[in-house]
N, C-alpha and C positions, 0 to 999 in steps of 0.2 A: 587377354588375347590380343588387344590392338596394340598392347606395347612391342610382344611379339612379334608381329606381321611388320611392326612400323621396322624393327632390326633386321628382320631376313630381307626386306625391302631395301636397306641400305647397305646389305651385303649384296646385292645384286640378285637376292631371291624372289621370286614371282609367284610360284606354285601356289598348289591347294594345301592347307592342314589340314585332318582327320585326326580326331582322337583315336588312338586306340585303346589306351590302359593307362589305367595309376597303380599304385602298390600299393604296400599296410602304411606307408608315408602318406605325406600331402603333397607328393611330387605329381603330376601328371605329364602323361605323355601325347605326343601328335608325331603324325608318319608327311614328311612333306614331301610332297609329290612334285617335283619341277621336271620341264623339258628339255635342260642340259644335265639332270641328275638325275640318274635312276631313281633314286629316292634316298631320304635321309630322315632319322627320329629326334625330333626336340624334345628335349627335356625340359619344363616347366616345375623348378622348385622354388618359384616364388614364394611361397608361404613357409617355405624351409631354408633361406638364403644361407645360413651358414652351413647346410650340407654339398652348397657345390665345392669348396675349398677340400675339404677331405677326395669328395668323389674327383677332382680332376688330383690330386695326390696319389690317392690309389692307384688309379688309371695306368701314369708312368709309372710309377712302383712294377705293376702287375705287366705292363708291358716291356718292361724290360728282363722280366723272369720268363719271357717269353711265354706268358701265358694269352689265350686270345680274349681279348677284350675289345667294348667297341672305340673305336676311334674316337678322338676329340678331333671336330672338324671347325667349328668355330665356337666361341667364349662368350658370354655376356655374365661375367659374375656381378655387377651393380644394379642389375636388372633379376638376377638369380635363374639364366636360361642357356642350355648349351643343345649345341646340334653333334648328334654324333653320327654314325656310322652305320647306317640302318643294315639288323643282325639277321631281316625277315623275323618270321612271327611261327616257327617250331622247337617248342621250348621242350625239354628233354621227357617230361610227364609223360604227353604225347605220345612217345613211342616207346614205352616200358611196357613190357610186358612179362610172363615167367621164359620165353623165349629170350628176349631182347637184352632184360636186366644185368646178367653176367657180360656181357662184352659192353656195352653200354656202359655201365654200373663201370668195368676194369677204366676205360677211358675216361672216364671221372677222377679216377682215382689216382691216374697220373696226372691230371689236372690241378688234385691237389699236392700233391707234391713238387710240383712248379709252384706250386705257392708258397710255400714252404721256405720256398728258397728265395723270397724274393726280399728285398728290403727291410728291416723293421725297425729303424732307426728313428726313435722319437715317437714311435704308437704307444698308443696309451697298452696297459699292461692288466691282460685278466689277473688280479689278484685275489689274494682270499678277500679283500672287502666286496668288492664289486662281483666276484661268482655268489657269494652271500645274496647281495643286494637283489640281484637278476633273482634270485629264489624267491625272494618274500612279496615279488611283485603274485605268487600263486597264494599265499592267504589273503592279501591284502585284497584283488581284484576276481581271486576264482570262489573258495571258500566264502571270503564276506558278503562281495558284494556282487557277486551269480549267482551263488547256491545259498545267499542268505543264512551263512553257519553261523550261530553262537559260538564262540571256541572257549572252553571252559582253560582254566593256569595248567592243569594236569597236559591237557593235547598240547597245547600251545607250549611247554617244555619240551614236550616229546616232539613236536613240530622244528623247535632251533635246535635242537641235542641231533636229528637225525640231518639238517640240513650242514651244521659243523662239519661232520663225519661226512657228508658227503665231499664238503669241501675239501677235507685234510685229504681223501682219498685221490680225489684230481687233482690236487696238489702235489701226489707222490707220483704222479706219471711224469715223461720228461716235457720240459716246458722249453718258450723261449722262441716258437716259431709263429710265421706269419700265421695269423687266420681269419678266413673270411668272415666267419660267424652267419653265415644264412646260406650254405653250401646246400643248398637243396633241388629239386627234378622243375621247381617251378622259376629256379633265376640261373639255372642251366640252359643253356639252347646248341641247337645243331645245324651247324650249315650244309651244304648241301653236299659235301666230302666227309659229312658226321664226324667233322670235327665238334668237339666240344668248347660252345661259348661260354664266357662268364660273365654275369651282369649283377648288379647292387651290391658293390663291395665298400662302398663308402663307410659303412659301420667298422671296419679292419680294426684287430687288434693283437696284441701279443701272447700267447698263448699257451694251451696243450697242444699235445699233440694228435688225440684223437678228436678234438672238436668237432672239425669239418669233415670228418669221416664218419663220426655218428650222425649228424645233419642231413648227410648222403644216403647211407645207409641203414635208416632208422627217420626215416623222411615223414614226417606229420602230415604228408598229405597221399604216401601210397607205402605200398607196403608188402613186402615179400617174406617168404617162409623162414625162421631163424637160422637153418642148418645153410642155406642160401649168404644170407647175412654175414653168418660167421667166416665161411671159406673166404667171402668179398673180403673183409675186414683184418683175415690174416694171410693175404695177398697183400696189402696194406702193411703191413710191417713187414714181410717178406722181403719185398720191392727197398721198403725203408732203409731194413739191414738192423730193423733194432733187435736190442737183444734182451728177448722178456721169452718165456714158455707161453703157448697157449692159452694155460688158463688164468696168467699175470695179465698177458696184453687184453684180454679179454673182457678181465676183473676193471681193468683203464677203458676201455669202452661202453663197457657197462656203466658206471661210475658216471662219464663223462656225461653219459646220453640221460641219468639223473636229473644231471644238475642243467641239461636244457632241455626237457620235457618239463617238469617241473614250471620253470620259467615262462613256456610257452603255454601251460595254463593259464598262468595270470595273463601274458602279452593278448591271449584268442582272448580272452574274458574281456580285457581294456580296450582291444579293436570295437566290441560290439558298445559295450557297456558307455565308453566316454566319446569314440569314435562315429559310429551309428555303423558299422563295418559288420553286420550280421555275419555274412556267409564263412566266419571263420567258425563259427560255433560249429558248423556240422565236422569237423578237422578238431574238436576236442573228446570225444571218444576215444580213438586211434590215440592219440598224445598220452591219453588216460589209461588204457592198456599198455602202451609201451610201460608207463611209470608202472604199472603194477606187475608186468611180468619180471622185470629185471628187480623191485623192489624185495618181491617175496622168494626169491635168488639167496639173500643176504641176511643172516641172523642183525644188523645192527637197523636194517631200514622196513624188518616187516612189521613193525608198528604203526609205521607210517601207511604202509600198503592197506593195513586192516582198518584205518583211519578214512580214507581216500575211498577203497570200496565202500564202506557203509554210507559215507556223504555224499556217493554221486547219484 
């Protein structure tokens, strides 16, 4: 904190910090309070130093696709701390409701599709290794070492035989655009015209194309009726222009939302387990439904589903 104070001080900053929040990172954050500035958030990812280089990347990237992101107001990448653009503190959760969610939820989703559109030259690229990989973080971290499972060679074939097939499946949707990868109500916020803000995009990578749209709509941390869902979701392709029937685009959202629920098993499990980050545990139920509603959907993945119920 005093290296901190000593930089905003040599910026000619005076004010108070107050912490507000950190995320599933080791970044933390503080709101500076000064008297020629209404106020401003620093970011502190000193203990993640090479995530500021990506996060001021992104930034421009997504700010020139015109999407809203917070400003870069001053730099200290050798120190690992930037001052951005203070977004206030009403993140989209907040104001979801079975009211709210459809017009809300619609402004999202042209959200993402400014994203979409935005740079992707040089991001690293979801391929079938690394959608694999993001899977087996849920035996390794949920299975072993949460729920303390033995996995006898029979599950554990049937474990990578259904994760394969999930991959070839998102791998036949169309690929190749920007994506957030944590497109969700809790790194969403609203400014005070409900415009929709966009925050922790530094993970960005190459992609599908329903990624950040299952994320959204199919959010680990709330949750609305399916028939709701779906209308969002083929508003989303409608908007797009692509060209798939209903129950194809659908079969890609399904699929996609697989292959990161799944992942976000193990990720909630590793938050608590190696992190000391409890309160995501109560957010693995919900993750655990999704993965079971859409699994037992699909003659190739309800093994896995009848797997996952009896373990949890």
């Amino acid at each position: 904190m005093h290296k901190i104070e000593q930089w905003l001080k040599a910026l000619g900053y005076h004010g108070m910090l107050k912490s507000i929040s950190g995320d599933a990172s080791f970044r933390q954050y503080y709101r500076l309070y000064e008297t020629n500035l209404k106020s401003a958030v620093v970011m502190d990812a000193s203990l993640q130093k090479e995530s500021l280089k990506p996060f001021i990347d992104i930034t421009s990237r997504l700010h020139h696709a015109n999407v809203r992101v917070p400003r870069i107001i001053a730099q200290n990448p050798d120190d690992g701390v930037l001052m951005l653009e203070d977004m206030g503190s009403r993140h989209l959760i907040e104001s979801l409701n079975e009211n709210t969610c459809g017009p809300l939820y619609s402004k999202a989703i042209d959200a993402i599709i400014k994203i979409q559109n935005a740079d992707i030259q040089g991001l690293p690229v979801y391929d079938e290794a690394f959608l694999y990989f993001e899977m087996e973080l849920m035996q390794e971290w949920y299975l072993q070492k949460y729920l303390h499972q033995n996995i006898d060679s029979a599950d554990k074939k049937m474990i990578a035989d259904t994760l394969a097939y999930i991959v070839s499946e998102v791998l036949a949707q169309p690929q190749g655009v920007f994506v957030h990868r944590d497109f969700h109500s809790r790194n969403l916020m609203l400014s005070c015209e409900e415009e929709i803000i966009v925050i922790d995009y530094q993970d960005a990578r190459v992609g599908p194309i329903t990624y950040d749209l299952v994320s959204l709509l199919r959010d680990c941390y709330v949750a609305f009726d399916a028939k709701t869902v779906e209308k969002l979701a083929l508003s989303f392709r409608d908007k797009k222009g692509l060209d798939a029937d209903d129950a194809l685009f659908m079969r890609w959202f399904d699929f996609m939302g697989l292959q990161r629920h799944i992942k976000v098993l193990g990720i909630f499990s590793r938050l608590s387990l190696r992190d000391g980050k409890n309160g995501y545990l109560k957010d693995i139920p919900l993750t655990l439904q999704y993965i079971l509603n859409v699994a037992k959907k699909y003659d190739q993945t309800q093994a896995l589903a009848q797997f996952l119920e009896k373990t949890a």
